[in-house]
Biotite code that builds the C-alpha atoms (Angstrom):
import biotite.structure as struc

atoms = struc.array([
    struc.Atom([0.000, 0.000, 0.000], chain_id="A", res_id=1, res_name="UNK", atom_name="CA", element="C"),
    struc.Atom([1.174, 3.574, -0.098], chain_id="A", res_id=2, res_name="UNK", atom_name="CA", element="C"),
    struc.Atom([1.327, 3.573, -4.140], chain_id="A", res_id=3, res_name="UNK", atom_name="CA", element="C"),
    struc.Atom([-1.081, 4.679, -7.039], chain_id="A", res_id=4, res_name="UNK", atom_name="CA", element="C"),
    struc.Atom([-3.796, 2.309, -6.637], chain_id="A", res_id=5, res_name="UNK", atom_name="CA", element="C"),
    struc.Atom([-5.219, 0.562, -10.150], chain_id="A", res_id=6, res_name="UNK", atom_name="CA", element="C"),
    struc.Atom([-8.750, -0.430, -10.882], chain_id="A", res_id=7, res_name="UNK", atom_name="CA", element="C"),
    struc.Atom([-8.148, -3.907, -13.628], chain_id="A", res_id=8, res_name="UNK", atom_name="CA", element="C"),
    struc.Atom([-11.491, -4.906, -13.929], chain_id="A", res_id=9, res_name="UNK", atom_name="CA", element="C"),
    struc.Atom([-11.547, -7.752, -15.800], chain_id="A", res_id=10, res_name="UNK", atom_name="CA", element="C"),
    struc.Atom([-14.798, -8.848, -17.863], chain_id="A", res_id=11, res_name="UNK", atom_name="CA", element="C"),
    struc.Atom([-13.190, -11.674, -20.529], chain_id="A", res_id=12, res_name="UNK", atom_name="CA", element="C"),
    struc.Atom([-10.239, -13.513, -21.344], chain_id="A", res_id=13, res_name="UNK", atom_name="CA", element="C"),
    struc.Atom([-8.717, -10.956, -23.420], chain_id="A", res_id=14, res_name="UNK", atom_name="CA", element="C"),
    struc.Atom([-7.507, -8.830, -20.175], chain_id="A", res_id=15, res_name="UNK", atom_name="CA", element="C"),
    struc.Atom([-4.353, -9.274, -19.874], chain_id="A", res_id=16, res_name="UNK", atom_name="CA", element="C"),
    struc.Atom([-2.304, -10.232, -16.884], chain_id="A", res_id=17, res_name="UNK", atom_name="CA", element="C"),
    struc.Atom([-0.858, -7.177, -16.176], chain_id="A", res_id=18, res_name="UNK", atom_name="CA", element="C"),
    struc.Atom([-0.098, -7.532, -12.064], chain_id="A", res_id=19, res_name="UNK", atom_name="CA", element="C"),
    struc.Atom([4.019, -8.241, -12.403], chain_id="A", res_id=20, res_name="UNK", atom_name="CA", element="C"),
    struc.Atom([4.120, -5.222, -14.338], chain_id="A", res_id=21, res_name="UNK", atom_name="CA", element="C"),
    struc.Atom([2.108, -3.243, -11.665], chain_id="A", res_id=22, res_name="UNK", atom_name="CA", element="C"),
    struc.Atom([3.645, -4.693, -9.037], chain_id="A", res_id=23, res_name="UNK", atom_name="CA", element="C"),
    struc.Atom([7.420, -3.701, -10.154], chain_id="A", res_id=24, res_name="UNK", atom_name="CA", element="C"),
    struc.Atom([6.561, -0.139, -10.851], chain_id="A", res_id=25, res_name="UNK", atom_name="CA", element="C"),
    struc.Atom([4.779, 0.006, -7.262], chain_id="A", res_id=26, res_name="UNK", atom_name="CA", element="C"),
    struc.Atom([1.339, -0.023, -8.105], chain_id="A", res_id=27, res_name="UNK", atom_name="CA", element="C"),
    struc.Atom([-1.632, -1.388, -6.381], chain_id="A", res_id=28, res_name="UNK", atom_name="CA", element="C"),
    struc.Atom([-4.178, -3.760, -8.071], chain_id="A", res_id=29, res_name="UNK", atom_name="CA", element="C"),
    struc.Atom([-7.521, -4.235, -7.229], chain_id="A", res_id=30, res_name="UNK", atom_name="CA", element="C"),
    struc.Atom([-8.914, -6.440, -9.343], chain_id="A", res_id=31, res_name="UNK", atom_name="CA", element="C"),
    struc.Atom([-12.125, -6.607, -9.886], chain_id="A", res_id=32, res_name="UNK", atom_name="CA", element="C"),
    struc.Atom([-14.678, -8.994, -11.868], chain_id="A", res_id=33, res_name="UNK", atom_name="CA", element="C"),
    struc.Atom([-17.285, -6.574, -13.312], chain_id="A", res_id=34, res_name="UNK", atom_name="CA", element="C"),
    struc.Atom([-18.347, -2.782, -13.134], chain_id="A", res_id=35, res_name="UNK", atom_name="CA", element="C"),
    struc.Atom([-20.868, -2.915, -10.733], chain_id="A", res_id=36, res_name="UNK", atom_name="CA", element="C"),
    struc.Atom([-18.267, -4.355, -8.355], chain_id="A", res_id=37, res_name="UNK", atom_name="CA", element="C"),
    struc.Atom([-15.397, -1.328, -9.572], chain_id="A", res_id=38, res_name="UNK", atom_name="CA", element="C"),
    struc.Atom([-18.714, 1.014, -9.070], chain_id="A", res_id=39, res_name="UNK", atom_name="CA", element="C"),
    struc.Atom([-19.002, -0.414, -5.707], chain_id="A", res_id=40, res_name="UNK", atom_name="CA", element="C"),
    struc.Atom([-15.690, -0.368, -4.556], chain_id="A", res_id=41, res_name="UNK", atom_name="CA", element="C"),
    struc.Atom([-15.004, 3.793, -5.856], chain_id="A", res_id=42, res_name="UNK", atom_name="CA", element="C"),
    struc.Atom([-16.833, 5.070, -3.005], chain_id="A", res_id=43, res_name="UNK", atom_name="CA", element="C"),
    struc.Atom([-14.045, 3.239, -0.278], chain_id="A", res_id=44, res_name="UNK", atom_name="CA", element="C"),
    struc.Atom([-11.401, 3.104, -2.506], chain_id="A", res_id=45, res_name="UNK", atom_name="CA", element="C"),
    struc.Atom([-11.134, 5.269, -5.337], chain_id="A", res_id=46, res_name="UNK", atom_name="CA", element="C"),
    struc.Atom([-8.492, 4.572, -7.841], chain_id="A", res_id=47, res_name="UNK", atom_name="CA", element="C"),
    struc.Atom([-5.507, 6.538, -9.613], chain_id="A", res_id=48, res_name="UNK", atom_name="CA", element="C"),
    struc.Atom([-5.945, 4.101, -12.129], chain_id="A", res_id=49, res_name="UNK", atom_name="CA", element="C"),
    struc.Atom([-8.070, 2.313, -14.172], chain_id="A", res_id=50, res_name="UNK", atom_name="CA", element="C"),
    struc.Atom([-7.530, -0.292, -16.765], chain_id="A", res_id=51, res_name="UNK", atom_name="CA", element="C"),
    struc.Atom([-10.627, -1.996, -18.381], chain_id="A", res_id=52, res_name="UNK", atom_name="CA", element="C"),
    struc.Atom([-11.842, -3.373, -21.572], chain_id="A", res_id=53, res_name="UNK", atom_name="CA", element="C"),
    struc.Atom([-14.541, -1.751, -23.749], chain_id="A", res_id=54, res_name="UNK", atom_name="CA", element="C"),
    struc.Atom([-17.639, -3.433, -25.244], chain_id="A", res_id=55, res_name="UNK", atom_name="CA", element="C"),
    struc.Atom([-20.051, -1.691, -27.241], chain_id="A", res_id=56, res_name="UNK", atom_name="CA", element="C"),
    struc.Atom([-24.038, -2.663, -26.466], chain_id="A", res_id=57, res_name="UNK", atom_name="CA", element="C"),
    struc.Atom([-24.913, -3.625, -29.582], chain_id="A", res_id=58, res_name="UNK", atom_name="CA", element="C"),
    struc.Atom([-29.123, -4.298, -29.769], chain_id="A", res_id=59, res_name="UNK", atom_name="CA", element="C"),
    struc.Atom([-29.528, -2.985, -25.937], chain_id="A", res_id=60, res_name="UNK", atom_name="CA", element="C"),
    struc.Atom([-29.906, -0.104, -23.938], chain_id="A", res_id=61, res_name="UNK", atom_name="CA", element="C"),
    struc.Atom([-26.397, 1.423, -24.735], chain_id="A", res_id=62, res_name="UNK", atom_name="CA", element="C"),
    struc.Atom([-28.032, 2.627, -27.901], chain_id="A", res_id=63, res_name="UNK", atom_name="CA", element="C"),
    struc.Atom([-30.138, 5.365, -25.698], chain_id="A", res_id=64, res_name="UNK", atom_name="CA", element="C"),
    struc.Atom([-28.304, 6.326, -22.449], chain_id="A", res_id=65, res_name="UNK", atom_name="CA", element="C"),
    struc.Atom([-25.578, 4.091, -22.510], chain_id="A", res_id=66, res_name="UNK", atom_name="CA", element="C"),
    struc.Atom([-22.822, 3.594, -24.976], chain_id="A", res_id=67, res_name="UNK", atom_name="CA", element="C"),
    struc.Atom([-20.973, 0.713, -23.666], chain_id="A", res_id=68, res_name="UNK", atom_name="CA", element="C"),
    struc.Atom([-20.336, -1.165, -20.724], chain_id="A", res_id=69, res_name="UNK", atom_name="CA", element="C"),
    struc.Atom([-18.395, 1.480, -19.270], chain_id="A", res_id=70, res_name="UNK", atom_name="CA", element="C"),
    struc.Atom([-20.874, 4.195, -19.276], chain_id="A", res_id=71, res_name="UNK", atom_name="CA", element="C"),
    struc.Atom([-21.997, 4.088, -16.066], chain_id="A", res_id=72, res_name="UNK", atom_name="CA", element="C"),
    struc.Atom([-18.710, 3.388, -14.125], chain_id="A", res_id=73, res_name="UNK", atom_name="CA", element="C"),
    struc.Atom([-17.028, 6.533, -15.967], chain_id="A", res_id=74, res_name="UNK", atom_name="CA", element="C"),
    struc.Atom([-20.080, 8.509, -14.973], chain_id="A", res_id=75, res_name="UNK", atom_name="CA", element="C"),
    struc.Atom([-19.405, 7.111, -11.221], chain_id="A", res_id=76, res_name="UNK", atom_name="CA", element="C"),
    struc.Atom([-15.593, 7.499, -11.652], chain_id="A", res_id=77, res_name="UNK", atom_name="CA", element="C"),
    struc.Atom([-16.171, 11.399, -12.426], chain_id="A", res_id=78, res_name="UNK", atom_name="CA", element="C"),
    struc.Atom([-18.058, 11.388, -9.113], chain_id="A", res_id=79, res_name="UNK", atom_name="CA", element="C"),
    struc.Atom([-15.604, 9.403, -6.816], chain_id="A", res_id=80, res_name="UNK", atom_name="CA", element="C"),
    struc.Atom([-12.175, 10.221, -8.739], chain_id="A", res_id=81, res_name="UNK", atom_name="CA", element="C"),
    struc.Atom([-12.324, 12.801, -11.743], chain_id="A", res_id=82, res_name="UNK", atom_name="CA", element="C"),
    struc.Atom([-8.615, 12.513, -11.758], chain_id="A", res_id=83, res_name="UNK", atom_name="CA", element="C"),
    struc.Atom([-7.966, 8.796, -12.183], chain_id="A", res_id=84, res_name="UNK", atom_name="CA", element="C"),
    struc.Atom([-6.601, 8.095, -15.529], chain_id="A", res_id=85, res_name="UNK", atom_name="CA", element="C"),
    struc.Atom([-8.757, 5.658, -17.717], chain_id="A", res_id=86, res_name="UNK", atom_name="CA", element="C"),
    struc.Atom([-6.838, 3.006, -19.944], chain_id="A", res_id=87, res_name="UNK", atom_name="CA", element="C"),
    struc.Atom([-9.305, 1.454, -22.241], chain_id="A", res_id=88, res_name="UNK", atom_name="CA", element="C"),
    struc.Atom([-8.499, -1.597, -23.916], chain_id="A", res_id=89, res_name="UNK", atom_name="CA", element="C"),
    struc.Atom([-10.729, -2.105, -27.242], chain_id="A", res_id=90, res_name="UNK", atom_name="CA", element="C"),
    struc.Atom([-10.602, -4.929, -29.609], chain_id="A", res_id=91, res_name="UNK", atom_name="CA", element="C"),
    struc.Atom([-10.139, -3.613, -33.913], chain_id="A", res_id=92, res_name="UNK", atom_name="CA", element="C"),
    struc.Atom([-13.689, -4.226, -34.935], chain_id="A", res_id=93, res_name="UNK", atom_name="CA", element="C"),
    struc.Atom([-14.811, -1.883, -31.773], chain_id="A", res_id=94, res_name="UNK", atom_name="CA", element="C"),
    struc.Atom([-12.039, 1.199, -32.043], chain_id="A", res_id=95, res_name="UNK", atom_name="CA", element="C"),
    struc.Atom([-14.719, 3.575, -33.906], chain_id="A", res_id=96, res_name="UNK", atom_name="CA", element="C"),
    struc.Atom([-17.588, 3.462, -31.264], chain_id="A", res_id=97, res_name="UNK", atom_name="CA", element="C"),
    struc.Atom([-14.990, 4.432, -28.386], chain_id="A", res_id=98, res_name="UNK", atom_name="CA", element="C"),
    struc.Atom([-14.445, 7.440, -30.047], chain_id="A", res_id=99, res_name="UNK", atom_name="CA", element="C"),
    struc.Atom([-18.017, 7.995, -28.906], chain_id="A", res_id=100, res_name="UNK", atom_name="CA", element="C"),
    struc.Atom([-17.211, 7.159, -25.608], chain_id="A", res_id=101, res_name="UNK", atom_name="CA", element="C"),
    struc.Atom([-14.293, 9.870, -25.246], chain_id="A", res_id=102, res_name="UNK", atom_name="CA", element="C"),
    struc.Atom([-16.268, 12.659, -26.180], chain_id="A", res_id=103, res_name="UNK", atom_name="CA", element="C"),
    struc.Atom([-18.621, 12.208, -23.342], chain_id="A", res_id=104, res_name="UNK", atom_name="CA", element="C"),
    struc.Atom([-15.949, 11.040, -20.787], chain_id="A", res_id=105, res_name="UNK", atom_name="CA", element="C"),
    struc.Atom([-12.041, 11.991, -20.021], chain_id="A", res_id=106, res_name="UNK", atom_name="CA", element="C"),
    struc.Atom([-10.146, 8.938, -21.336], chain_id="A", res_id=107, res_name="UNK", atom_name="CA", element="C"),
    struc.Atom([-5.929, 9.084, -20.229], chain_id="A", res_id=108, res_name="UNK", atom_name="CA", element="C"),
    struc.Atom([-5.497, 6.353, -23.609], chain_id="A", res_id=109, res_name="UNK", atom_name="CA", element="C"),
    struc.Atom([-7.116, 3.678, -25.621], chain_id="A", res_id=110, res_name="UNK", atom_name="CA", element="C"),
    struc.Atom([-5.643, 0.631, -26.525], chain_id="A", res_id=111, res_name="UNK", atom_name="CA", element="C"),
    struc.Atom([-6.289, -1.920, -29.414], chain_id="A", res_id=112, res_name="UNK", atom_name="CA", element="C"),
    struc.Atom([-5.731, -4.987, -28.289], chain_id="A", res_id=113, res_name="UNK", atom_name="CA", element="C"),
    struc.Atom([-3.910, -7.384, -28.049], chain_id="A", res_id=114, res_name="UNK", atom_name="CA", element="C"),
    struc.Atom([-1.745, -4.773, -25.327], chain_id="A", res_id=115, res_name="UNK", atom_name="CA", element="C"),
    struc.Atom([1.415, -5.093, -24.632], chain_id="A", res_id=116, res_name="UNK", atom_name="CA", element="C"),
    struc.Atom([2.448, -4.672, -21.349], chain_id="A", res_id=117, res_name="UNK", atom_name="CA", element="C"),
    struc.Atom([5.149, -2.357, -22.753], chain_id="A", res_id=118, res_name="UNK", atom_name="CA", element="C"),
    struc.Atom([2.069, -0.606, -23.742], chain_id="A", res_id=119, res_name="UNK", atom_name="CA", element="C"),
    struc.Atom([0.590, 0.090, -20.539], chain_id="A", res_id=120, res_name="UNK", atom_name="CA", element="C"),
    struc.Atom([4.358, 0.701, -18.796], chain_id="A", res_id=121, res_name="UNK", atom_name="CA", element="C"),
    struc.Atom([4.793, 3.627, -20.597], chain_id="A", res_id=122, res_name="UNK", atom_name="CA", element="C"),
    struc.Atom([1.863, 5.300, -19.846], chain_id="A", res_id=123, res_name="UNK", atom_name="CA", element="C"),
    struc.Atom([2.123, 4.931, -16.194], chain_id="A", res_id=124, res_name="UNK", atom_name="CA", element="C"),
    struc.Atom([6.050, 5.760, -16.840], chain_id="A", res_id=125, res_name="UNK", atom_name="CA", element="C"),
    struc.Atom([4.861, 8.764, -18.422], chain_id="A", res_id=126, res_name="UNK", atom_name="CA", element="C"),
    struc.Atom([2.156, 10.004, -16.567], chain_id="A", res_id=127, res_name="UNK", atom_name="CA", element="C"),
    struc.Atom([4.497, 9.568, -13.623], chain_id="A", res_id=128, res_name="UNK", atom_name="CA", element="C"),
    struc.Atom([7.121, 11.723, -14.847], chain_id="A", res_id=129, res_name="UNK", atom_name="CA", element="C"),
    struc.Atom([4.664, 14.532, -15.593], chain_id="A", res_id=130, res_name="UNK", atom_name="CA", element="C"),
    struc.Atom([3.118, 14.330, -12.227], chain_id="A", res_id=131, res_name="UNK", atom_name="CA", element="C"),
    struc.Atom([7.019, 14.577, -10.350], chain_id="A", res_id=132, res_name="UNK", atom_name="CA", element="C"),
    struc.Atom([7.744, 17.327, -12.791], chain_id="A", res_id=133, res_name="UNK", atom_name="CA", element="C"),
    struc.Atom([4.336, 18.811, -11.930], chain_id="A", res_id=134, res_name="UNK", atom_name="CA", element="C"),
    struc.Atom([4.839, 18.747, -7.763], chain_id="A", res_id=135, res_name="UNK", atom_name="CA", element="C"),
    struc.Atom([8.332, 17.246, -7.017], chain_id="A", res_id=136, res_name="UNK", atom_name="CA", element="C"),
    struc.Atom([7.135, 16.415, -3.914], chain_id="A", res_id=137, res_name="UNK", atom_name="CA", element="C"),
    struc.Atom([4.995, 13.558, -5.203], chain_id="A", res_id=138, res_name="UNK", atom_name="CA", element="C"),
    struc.Atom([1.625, 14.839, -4.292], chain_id="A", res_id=139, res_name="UNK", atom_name="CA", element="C"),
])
């Protein structure tokens, strides 16, 4: 404890196993197995971090008030943690709806998938280094 904390929330097989990587750059994973659990868990523990995969609702609600799967955790997130950068991980065939998705929510990157962790190391790498440049001090 004491490090960024990280939201994975893993819905399918496709999220990769990122926790080695999180754990050697000092970051804490909560992993989670759906968003009404993440949802649930922002008000006690709200994240720095959040890395989770994007589905578009084909044929269902998502079509009126809800884009995606994520719609109403991001709308919680902006609640809880406006801060916390969002990774979202998107498969090819889905990369044009999440377009959607950022215009009506802050998103820190999105990644087609399959992600490396490379990927995902140099974003945290990065957004580090702006934040000790920003407030040496670390806060």
């Amino acid at each position: 404890m004491g490090g960024p904390l990280l939201y994975s929330i893993v819905e399918s097989p496709g999220h990769p196993n990122l926790s080695a990587l999180y754990r050697r750059l000092g970051v804490e994973e909560l992993r989670l197995p759906s968003q009404r659990k993440a949802v649930q868990a922002l008000k006690s523990r709200p994240p720095d971090w959040v890395v989770a995969e994007f589905f578009y609702g084909f044929g269902n609600n998502y079509a009126g008030a809800n884009l995606s799967n994520l719609d109403v955790f991001l709308g919680s997130l902006q609640k809880y943690a406006p801060r916390a950068r969002v990774l979202v991980l998107v498969t090819k065939d889905q990369r044009d709806y999440v377009t959607r998705l950022a215009e009506r929510y802050p998103l820190h990157a999105v990644l087609v998938q399959p992600v490396r962790e490379s990927d995902i190391e140099a974003l945290i790498l990065a957004a580090n280094a702006g934040q000790a440049a920003k407030d040496p001090t670390g806060r």
